[in-house]
VEXDREN-2710 file (C-alpha; in Angstrom, 1 decimal):
% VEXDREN-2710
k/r/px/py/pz
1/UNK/157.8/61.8/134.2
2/UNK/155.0/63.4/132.8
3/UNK/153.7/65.4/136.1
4/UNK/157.8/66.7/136.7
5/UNK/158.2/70.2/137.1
6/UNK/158.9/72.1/134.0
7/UNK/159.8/75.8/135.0
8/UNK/159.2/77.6/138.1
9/UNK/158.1/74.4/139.9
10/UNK/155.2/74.1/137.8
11/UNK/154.5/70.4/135.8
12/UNK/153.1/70.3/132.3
13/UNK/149.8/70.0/133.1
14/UNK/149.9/73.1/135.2
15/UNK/150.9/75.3/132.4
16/UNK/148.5/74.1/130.4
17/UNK/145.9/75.4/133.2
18/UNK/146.9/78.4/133.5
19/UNK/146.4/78.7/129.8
20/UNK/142.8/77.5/130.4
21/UNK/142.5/80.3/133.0
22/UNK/143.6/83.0/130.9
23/UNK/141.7/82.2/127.9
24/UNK/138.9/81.7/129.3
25/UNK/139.0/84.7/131.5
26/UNK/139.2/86.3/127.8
27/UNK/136.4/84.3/125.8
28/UNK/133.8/85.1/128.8
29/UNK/134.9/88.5/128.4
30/UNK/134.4/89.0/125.1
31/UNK/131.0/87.1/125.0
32/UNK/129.8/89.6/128.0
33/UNK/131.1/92.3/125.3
34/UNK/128.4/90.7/122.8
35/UNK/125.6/90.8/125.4
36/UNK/126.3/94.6/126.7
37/UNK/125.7/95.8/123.1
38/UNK/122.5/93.7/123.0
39/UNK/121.7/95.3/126.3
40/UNK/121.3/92.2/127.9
41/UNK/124.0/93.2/130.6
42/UNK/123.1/95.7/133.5
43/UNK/125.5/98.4/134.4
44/UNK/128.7/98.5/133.7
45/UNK/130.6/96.2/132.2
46/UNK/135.0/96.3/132.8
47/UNK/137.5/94.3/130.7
48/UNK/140.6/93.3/131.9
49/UNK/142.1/92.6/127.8
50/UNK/146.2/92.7/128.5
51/UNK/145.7/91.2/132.1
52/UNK/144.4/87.9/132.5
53/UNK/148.2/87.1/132.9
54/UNK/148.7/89.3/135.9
55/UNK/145.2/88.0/137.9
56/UNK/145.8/84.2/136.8
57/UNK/149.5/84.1/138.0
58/UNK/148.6/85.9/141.1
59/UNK/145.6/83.8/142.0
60/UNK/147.3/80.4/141.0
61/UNK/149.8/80.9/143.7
62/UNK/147.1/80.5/146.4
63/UNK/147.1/77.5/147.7
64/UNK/143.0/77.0/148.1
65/UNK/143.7/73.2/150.0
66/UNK/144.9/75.0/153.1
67/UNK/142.0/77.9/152.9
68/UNK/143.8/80.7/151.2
69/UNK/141.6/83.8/150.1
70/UNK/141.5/86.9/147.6
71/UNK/140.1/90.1/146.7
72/UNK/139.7/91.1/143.5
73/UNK/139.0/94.2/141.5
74/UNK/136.6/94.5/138.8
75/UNK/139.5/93.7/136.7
76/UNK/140.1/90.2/138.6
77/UNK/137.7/88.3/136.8
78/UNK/140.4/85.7/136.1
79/UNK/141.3/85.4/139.6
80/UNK/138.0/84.3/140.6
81/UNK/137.7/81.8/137.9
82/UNK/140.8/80.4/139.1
83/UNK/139.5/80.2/142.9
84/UNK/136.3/78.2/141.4
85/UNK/133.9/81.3/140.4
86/UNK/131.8/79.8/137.2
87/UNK/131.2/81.1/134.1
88/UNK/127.3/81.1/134.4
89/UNK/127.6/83.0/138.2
90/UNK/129.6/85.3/136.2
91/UNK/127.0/85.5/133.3
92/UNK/123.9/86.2/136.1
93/UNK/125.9/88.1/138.0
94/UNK/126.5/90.9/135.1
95/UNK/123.1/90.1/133.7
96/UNK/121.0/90.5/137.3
97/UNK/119.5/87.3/136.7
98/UNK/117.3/85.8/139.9
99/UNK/119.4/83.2/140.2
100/UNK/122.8/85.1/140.2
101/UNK/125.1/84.8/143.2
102/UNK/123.3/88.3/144.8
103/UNK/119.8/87.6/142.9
104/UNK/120.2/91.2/141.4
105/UNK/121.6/93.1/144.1
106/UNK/124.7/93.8/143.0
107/UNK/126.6/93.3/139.7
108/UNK/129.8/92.7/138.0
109/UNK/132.2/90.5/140.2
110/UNK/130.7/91.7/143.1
111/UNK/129.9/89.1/145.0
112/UNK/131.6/86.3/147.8
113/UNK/132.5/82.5/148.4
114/UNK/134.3/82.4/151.3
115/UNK/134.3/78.3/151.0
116/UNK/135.8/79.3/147.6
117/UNK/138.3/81.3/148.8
118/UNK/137.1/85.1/147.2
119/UNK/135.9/87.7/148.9
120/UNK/134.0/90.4/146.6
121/UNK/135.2/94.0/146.2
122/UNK/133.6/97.4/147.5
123/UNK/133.5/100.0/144.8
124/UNK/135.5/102.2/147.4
125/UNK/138.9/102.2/146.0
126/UNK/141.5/101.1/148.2
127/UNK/139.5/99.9/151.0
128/UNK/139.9/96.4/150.5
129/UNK/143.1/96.2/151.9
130/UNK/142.3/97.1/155.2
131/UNK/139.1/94.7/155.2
132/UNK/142.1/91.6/153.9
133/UNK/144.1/93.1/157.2
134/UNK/141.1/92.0/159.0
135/UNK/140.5/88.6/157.3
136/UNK/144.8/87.8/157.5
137/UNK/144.5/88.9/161.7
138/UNK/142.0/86.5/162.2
139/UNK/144.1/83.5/160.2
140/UNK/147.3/84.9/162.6
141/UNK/145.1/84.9/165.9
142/UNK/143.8/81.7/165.1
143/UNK/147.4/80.0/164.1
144/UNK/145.8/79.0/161.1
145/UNK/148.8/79.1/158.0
146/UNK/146.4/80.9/155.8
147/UNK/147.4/83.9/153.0
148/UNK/145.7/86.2/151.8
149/UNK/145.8/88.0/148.6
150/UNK/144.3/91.8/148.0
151/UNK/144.3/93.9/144.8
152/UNK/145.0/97.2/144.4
153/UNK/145.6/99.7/141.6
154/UNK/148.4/102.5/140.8
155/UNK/145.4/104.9/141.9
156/UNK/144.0/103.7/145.1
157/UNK/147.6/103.1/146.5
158/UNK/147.0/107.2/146.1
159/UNK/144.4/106.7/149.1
160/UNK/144.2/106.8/152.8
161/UNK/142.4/103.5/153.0
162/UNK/145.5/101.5/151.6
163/UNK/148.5/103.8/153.7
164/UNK/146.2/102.9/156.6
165/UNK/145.5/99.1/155.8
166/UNK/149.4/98.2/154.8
167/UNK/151.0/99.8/157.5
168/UNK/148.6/98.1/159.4
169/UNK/149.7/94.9/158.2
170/UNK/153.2/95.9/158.4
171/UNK/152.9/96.7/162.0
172/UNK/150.8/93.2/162.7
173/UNK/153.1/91.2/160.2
174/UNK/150.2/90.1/158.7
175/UNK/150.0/86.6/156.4
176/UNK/148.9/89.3/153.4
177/UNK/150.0/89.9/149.8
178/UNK/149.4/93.0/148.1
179/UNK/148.9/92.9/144.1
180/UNK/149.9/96.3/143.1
181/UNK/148.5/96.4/139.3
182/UNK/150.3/99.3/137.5
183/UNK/148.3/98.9/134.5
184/UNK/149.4/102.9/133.1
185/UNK/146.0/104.7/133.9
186/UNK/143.4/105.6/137.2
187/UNK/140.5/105.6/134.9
188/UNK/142.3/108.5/132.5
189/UNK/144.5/109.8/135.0
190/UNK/148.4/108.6/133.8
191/UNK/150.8/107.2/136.9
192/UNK/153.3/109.9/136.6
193/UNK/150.3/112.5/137.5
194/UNK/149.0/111.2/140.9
195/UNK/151.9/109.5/142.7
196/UNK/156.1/111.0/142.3
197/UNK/157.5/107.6/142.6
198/UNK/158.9/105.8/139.6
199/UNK/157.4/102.0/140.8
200/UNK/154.8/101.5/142.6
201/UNK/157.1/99.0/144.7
202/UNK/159.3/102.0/145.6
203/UNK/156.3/102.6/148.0
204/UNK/157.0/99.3/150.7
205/UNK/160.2/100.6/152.0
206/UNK/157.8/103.5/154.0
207/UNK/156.2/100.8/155.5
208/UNK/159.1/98.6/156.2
209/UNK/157.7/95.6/154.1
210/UNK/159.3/93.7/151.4
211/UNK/158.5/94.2/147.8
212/UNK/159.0/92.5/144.6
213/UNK/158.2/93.4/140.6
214/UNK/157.5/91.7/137.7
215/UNK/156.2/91.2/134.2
216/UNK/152.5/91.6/134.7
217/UNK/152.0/89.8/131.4
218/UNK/154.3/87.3/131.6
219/UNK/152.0/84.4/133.4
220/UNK/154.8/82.6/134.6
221/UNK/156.8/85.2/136.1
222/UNK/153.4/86.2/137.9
223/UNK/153.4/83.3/139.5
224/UNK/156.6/82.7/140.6
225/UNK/156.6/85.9/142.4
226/UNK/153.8/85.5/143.8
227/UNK/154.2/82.5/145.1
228/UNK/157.7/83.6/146.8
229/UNK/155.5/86.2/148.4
230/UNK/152.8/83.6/150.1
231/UNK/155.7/81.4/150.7
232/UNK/156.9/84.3/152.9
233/UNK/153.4/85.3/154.4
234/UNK/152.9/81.8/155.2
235/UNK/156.3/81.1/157.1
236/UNK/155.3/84.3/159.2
237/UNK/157.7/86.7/156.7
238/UNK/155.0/89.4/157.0
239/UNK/153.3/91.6/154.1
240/UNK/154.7/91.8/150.5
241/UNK/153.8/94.7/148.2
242/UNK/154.2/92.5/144.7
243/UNK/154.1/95.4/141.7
244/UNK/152.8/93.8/138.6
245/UNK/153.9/95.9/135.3
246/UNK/150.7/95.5/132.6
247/UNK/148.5/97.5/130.8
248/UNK/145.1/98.5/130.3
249/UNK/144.2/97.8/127.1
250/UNK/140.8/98.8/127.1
251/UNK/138.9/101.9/128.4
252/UNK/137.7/102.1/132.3
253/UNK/134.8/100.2/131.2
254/UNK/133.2/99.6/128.1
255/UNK/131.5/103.5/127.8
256/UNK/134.8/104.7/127.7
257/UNK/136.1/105.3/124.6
258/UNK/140.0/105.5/125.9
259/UNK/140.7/108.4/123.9
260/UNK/143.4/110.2/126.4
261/UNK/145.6/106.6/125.2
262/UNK/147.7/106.9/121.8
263/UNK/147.5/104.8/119.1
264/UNK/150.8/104.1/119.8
265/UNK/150.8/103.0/122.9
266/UNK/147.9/100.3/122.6
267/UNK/150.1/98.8/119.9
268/UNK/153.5/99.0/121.5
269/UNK/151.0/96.7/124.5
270/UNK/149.2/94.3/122.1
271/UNK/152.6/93.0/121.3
272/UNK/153.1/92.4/124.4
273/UNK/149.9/90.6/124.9
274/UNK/149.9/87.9/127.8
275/UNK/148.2/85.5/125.8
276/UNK/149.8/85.4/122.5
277/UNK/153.2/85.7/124.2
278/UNK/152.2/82.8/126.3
279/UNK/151.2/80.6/123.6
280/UNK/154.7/81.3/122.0
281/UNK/156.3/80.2/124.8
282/UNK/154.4/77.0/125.1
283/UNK/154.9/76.0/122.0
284/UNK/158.5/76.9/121.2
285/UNK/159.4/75.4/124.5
286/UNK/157.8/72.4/123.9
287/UNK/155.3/72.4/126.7
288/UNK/152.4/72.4/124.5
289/UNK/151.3/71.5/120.9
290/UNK/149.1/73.1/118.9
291/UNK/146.6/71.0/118.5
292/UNK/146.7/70.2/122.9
293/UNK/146.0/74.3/122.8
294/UNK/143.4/74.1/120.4
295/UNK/141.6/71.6/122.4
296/UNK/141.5/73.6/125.3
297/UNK/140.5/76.6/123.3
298/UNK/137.3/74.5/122.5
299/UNK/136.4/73.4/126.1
300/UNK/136.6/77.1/126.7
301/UNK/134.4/78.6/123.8
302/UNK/131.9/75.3/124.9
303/UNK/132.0/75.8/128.3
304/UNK/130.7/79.7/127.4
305/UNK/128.7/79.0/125.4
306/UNK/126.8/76.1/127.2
307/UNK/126.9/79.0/130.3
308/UNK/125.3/81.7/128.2
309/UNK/122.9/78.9/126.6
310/UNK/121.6/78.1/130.0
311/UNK/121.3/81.6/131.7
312/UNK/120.7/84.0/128.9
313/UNK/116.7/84.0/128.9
314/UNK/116.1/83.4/132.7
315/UNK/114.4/85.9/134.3
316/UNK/115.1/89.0/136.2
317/UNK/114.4/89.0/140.1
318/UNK/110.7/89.8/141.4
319/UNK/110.8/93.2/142.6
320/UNK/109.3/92.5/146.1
321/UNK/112.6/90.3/146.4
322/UNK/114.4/93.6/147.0
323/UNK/113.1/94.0/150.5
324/UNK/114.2/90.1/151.6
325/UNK/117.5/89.8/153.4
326/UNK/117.3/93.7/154.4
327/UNK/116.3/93.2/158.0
328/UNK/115.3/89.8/158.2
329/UNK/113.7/87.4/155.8
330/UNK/110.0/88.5/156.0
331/UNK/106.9/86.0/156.7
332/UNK/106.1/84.0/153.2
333/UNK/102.7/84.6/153.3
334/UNK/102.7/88.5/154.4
335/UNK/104.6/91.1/152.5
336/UNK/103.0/94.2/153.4
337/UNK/104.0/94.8/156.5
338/UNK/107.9/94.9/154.9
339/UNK/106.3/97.6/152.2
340/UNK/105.8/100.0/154.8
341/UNK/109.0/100.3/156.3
END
């Protein structure tokens, strides 16, 4: 039967999306690299090259039918694709475009669907765990069997905000994964120099929660492990720290120049890289053929380019559209009043 599983419960068609997902979550990438160096992109601008495996695995083991949620970091882009995020909101987003999912306010992946199941990140390291503790109580109080899914990096698992929000969870036995991305750097700070433990998993058993590890660029193995641990949120099982081994690949964001990284140690990772090594697998297993690949390889580079096409010229917001949406929408007709605050 063409829609039997094929590994890890997942059919043939579903490996082929989580190809979609991960190459996508690439192409857009690199085409937001193209517009930051023609300025067209405001702020900052954060690639996630060597982990589109670790967010597309993660995310693809919500279950969005029954109103499961994530929060992502600004390295998560994929998981937000995956939860129904577009390429053009992305595009407006990073480009402050008036029409952008925050009409300029914010940039990045900062921004919500709650209907879509993704809820946008603070830049406060950390604290998004304790605001999921809050979403996953109300799914518990309302015996809804929701999960939810939070993000977190080797450095922020360094904070208060995250020893205060798992435990938390732990306590309340909360319907919550944890995403521990050990990805070798907190901006240039290595692993070894801000925590003493060897995994970042080693860290559940103070909190009495389980905890599981695995490839971060190996799609597949994300998601299995993953999906074990909403499986076991979802059955009432509690929190599970999941530690995803990847890499950064790329600076903090793109005005970084990564220098405190060997040359070694970026090639030793981009042989290990979660999309090539995926591809291999598709093919010498026989899940995919080259030429199914290379037709999702050009939906992706149309769907970006359609997205870019469509968005790149529109204009930036009106500047008196800062102060709508502060206090309350002000009257159409008189603006001034909302100047003098």
């Amino acid at each position: 039967m063409a829609d039997a599983p094929v590994v890890a419960g997942l059919a043939r068609g579903q490996l082929h999306e989580l190809y979609y997902w991960m190459r996508l979550t690439r192409t857009l990438e690199e085409k937001l690299v193209a517009l930051y160096r023609q300025t067209k992109v405001v702020g900052g601008l954060f690639r996630s090259l060597g982990q589109e495996a670790d967010a597309v695995g993660s995310a693809y083991a919500l279950d969005r039918t029954r109103g499961d949620i994530l929060s992502p970091l600004i390295r998560n882009l994929g998981s937000m694709l995956v939860q129904g995020a577009t390429p053009i909101e992305v595009l407006r987003q990073y480009m402050a475009k008036a029409d952008g999912p925050t009409h300029g306010r914010e940039l990045n992946i900062h921004f919500n669907d709650l209907d879509r199941g993704f809820l946008g990140q603070t830049s406060h390291l950390g604290d998004m765990v304790p605001v999921m503790c809050g979403v996953t109580m109300s799914f518990k109080l309302r015996r809804e069997p929701r999960v939810g899914l939070v993000y977190v990096g080797d450095g922020a698992m360094s904070t208060g905000a995250f020893h205060e929000g798992i435990n938390f969870a732990a306590v309340q036995r909360l319907p919550l994964v944890i995403i521990a991305e050990n990805n070798g750097y907190a901006y240039s700070t290595p692993m070894a120099k801000q925590t003493a433990v060897r995994f970042l998993a080693d860290k559940a058993a103070g909190y009495g929660v389980a905890a599981e590890q695995a490839d971060g660029n190996d799609v597949v193995a994300v998601y299995e492990t993953t999906r074990r641990a909403v499986e076991r949120a979802r059955a009432g099982g509690g929190v599970t720290l999941v530690e995803l081994i990847t890499f950064r690949r790329k600076g903090h964001a793109e005005h970084d120049n990564q220098s405190y990284v060997t040359r070694e140690e970026l090639d030793a990772w981009e042989a290990r890289d979660p999309i090539d090594r995926y591809v291999r697998r598709l093919t010498e297993s026989g899940w995919a053929t080259a030429a199914e690949l290379a037709t999702i390889d050009a939906r992706v580079s149309g769907e970006v380019d359609q997205a870019v096409a469509a968005c790149e010229n529109e204009p930036l917001p009106e500047g008196a559209s800062a102060l709508t949406g502060v206090f309350a929408d002000p009257p159409a007709a008189d603006l001034e009043w909302y100047r003098r605050l």
